[in-house]
DOKOL-804819 format. One line per 3 residues: number of its first residue (from 1); their letters; for each residue x, y, z of N, C-alpha, C, O. Coordinates in pm, whole numbers, plus 50000, padded with zeros to 5 digits. Example, Ala and Ser with C-alpha at 12.3 -4.5 7.8 and 13.67 -1.06 7.14 Angstrom:
<nodes>
1) as) 51319:49431:50780:51230:49550:50780:51320:49670:50780:51424:49668:50846 ~ 51285:49775:50708:51367:49894:50714:51290:50003:50787:51341:50114:50804
</nodes>
This chain:
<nodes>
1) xxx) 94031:13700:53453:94088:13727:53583:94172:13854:53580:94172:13942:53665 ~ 94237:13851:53480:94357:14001:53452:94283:14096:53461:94319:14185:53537 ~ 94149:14112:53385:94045:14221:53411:93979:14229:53498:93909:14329:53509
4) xxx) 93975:14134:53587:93923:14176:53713:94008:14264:53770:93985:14384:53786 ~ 94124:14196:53807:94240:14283:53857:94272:14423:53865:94294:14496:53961 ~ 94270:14451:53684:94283:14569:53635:94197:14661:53658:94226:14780:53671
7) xxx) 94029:14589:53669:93952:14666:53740:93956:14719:53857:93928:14838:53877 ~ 93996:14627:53959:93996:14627:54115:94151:14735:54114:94162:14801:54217 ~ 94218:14746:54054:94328:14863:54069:94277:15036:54022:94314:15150:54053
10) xxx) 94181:14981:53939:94161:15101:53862:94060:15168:53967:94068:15288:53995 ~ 93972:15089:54018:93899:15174:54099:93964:15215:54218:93968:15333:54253 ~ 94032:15092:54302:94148:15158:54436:94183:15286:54348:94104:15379:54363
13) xxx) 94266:15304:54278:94352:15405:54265:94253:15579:54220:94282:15697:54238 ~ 94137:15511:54161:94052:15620:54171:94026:15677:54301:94067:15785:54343 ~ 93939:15572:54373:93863:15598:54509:94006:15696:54568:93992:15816:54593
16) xxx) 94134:15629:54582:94251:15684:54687:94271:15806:54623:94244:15895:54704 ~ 94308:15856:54507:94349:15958:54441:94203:16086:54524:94226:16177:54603 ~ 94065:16045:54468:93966:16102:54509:93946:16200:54648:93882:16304:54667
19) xxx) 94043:16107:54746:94016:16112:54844:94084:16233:54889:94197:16228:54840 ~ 94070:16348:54965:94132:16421:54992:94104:16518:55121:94166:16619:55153 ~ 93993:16458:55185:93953:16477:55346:93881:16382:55401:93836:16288:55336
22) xxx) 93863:16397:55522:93817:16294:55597:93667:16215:55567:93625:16114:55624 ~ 93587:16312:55435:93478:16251:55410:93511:16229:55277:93582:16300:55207 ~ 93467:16147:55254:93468:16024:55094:93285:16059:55059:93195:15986:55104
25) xxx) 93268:16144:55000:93103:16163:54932:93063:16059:54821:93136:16045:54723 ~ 92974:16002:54833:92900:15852:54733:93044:15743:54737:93090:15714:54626 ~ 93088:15706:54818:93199:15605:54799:93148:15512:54729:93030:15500:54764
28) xxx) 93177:15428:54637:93169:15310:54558:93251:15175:54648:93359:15198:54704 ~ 93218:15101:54651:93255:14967:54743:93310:14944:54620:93261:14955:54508 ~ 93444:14904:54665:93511:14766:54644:93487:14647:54649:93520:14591:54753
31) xxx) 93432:14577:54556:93433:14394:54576:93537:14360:54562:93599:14374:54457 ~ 93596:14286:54702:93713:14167:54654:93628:14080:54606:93508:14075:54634 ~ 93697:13996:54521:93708:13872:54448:93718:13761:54547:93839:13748:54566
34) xxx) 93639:13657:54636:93644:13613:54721:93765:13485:54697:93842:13436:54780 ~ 93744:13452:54537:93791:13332:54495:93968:13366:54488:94061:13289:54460 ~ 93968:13523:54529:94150:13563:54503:94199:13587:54641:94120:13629:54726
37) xxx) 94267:13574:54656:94343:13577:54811:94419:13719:54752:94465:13732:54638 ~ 94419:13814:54851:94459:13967:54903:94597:13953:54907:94637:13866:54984 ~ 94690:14022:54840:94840:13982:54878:94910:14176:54896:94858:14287:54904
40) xxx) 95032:14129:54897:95091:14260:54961:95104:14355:54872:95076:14475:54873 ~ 95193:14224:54725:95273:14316:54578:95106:14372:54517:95081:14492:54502 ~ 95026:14284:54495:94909:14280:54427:94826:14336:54451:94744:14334:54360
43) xxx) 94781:14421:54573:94684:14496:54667:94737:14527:54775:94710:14422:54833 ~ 94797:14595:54859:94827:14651:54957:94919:14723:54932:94902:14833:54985 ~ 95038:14714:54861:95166:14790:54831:95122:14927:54807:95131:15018:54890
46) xxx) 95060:14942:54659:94999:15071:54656:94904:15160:54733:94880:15279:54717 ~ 94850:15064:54829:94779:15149:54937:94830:15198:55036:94766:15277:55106 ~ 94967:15159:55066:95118:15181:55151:95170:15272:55096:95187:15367:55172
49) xxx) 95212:15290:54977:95265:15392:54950:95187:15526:54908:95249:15632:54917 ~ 95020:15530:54850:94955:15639:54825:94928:15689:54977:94909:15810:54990 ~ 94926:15637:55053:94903:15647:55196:94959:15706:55287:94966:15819:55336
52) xxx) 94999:15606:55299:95116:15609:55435:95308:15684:55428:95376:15743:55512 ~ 95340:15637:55269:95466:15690:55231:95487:15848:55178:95583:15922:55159 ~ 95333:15855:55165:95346:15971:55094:95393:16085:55165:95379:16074:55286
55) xxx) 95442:16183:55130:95534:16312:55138:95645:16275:55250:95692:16366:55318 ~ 95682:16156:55266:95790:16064:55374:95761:16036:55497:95835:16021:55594 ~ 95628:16030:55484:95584:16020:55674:95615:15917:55693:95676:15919:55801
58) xxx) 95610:15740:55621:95654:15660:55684:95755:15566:55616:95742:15444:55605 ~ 95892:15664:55559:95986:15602:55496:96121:15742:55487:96103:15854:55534 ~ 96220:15706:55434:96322:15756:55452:96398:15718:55592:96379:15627:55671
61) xxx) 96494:15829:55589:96595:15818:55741:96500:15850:55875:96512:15787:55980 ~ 96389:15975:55851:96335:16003:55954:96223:15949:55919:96177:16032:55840 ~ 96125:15837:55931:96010:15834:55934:95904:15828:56078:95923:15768:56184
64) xxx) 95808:15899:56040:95711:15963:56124:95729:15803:56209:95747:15688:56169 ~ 95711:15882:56384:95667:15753:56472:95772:15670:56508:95781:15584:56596 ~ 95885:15726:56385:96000:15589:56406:95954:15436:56334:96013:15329:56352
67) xxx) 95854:15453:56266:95767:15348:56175:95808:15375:56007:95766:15474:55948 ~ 95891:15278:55944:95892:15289:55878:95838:15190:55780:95862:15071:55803 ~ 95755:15228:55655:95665:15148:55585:95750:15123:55432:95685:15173:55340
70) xxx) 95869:15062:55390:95931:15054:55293:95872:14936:55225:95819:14937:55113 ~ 95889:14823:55315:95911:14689:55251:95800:14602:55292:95722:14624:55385 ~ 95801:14523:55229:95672:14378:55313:95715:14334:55451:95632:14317:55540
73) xxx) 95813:14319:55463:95807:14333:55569:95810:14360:55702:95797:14290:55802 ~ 95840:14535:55673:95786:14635:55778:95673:14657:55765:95631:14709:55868 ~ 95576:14642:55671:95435:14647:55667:95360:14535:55739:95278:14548:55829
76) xxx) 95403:14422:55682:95352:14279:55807:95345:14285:55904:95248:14246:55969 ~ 95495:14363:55970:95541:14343:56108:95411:14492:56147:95324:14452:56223 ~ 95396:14613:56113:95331:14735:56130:95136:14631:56197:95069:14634:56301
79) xxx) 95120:14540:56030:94977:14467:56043:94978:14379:56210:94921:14408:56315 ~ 95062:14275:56179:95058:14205:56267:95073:14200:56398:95042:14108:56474 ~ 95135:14329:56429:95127:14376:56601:94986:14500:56597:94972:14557:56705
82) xxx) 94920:14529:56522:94790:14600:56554:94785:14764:56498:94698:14842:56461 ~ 94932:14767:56514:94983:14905:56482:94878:14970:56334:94781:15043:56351 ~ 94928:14921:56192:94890:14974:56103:94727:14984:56081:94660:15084:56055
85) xxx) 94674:14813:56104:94524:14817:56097:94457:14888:56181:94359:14946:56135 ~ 94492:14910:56355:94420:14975:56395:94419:15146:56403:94314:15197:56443 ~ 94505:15212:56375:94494:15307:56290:94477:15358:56149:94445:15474:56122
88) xxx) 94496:15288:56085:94365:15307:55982:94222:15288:55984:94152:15350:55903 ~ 94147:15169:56110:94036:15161:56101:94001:15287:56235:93883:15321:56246 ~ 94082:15336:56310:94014:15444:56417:93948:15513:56372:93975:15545:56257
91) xxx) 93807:15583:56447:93795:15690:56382:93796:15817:56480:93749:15926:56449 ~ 93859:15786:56603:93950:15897:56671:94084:15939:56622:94077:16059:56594 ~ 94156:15911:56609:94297:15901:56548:94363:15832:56412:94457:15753:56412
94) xxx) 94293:15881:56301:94301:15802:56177:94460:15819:56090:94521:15925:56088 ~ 94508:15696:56022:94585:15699:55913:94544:15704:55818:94447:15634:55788 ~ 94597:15783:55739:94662:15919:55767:94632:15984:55804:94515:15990:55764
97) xxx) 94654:16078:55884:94609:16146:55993:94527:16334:55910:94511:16438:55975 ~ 94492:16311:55755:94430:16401:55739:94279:16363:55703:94188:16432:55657 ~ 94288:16182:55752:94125:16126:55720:94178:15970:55739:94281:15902:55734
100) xxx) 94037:15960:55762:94012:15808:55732:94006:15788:55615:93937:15846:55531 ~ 94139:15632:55594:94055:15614:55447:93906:15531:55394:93824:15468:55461 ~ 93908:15555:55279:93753:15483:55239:93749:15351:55310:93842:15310:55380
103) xxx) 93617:15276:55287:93603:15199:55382:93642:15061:55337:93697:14971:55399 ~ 93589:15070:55180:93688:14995:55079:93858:14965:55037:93938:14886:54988 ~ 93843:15077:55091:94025:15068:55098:94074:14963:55218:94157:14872:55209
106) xxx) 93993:15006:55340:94043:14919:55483:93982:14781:55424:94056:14683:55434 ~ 93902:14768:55385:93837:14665:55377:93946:14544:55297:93943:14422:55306 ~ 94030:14625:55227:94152:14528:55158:94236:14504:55210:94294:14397:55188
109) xxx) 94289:14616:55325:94413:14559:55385:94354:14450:55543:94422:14372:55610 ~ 94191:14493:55560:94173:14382:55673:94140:14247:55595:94149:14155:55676 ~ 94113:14211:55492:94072:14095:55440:94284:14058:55349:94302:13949:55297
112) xxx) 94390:14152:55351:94520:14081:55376:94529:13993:55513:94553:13872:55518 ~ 94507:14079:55619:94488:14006:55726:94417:13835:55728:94477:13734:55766 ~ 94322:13841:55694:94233:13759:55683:94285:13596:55611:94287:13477:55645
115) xxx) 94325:13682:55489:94411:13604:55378:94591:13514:55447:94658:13419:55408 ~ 94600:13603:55548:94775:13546:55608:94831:13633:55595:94943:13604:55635 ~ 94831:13752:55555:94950:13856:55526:95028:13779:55381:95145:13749:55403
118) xxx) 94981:13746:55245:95048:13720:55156:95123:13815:55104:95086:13932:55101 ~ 95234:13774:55058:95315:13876:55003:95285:13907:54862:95242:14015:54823 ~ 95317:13780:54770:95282:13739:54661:95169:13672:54590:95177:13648:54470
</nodes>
């Protein structure tokens, strides 16, 4: 199970690192693990912060929008009113706003959804 894990981080953090305009060339899918429930610390955190926190758009004193993405649960509250998921899945107006991310990437934070918004 640990190596699954370690796998499923190693490739997120590839695919996200990779990514650096709005097109993702040969993307590799992500399999979740159906038998693991999606949580915040465990899969989503780091996609919050390679993301969304990065260069302070959605953290510090001024964050972009007046949205700030620090904690679990400004991220819940961001998921659960429509805000975060449906700008990341637009593909008029994408988060981050220099691309959509991979499709694998959304695909983890909509199957958090799916899961309850776990934290842990």
């Amino acid at each position: 199970m640990k190596t699954l894990n370690l796998s499923l981080l190693l490739i997120l953090s590839i695919t996200i690192l990779s990514c650096s305009s709005s097109e993702v060339a040969n993307e590799d899918p992500v399999v979740i693990d159906p038998t693991q429930k999606v949580t915040y610390e465990k899969d989503v955190k780091n996609i919050v912060n390679n993301s969304c926190a990065v260069s302070g758009c959605h953290t510090g004193s001024s964050p972009a929008a007046g949205i700030s993405l620090n904690t679990y649960t400004q991220v819940r509250s961001q998921a659960e009113n429509g805000n975060l998921i449906g700008r990341i899945n637009s593909t008029s107006n994408p988060m981050p706003p220099t691309g959509q991310l991979p499709s694998a990437t959304r695909s983890i934070i909509d199957q958090w959804k799916a899961d309850g918004f776990l934290e842990n």
